[in-house]
C-alpha positions in Angstrom: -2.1 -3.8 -4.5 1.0 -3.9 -2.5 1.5 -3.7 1.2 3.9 -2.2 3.0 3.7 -4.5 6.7 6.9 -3.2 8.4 9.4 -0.7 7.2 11.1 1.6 9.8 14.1 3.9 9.9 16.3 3.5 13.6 15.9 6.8 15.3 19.1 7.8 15.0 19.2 7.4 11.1 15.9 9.3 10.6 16.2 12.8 9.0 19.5 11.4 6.9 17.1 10.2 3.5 17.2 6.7 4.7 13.2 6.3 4.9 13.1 8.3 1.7 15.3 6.1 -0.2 13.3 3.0 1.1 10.3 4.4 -0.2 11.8 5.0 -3.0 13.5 1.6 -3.4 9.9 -0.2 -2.5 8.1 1.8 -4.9 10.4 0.8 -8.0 9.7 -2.8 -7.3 6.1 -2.7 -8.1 3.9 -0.3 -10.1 1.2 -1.6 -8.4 -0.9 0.9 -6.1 0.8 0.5 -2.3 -0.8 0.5 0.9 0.6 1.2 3.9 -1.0 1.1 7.6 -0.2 3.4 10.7 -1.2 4.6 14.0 -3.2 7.4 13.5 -1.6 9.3 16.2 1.5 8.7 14.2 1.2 12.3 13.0 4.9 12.0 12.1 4.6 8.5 10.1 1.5 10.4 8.3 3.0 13.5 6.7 6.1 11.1 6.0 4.3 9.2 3.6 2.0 12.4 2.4 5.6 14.1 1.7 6.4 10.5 -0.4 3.6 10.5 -2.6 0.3 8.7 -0.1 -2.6 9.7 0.5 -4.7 9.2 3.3 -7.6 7.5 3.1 -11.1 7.8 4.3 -12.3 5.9 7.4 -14.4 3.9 5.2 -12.1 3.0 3.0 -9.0 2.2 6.0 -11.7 -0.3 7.7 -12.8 -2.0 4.6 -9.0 -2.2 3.5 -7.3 -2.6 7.0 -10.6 -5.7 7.3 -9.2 -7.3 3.8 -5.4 -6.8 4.0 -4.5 -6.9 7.7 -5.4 -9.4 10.8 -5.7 -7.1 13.3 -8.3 -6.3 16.0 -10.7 -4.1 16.3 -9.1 -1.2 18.9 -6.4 -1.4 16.4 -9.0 -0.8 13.6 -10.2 2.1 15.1 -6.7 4.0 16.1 -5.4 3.7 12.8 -4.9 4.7 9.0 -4.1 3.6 5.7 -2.4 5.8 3.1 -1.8 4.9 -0.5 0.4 5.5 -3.5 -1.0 6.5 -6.0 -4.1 8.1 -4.4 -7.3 6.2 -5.3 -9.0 9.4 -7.9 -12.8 8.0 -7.8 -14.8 6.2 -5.6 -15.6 3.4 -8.0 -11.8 3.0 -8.1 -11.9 2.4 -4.6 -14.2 -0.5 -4.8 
C-alpha cells in the first residue's frame, strides 16, 4: 500500500483541477492500493477523494490502519478517517 501523508491544493487554486490532477498524477506512480487519512469533519476532503475514486473505510478498519501506517495519537484516532483507492471488495482482503 501507498500513503498519501500530505497533499493540499492553496485555497485560492481549489475548484481549478489542481487537486484532481494531483490525484491523478499520484495515482499513475503506483498501482498499488493508496490510503489516504483525514479529519473526519473534513466533509469537503471526504467527498473529494470519494469523487476521485476512495472509499471510505470502516472505523475498524481506519484504527487498525491509521495504528499501523500513521504515528498519531489517540484524539486524532478517533476524529478521523481513512479512504482508499481501490476500495478494499472483502473483508479478508482487508486483513
Amino acid at each position: 500500500m501507498d500513503l498519501i501523508r500530505h497533499a493540499y491544493v492553496r485555497p485560492a487554486c481549489q475548484g481549478h483541477g489542481v487537486g484532481a490532477a494531483l490525484i491523478g498524477h499520484l495515482r499513475s506512480l503506483s498501482a498499488r492500493r493508496m490510503l489516504v487519512g483525514t479529519w473526519a469533519a473534513a466533509t469537503w476532503a471526504i467527498r473529494f477523494y470519494e469523487r476521485h475514486g476512495f472509499a471510505l473505510l470502516e472505523p475498524d478498519m481506519t484504527r487498525r490502519l491509521l495504528e499501523t501506517y500513521w504515528r498519531i495519537g489517540e484524539r486524532q484516532i478517533e476524529t478521523s478517517v481513512v479512504l482508499a483507492n481501490p476500495a478494499f471488495t472483502s473483508v479478508r482482503e482487508q486483513r
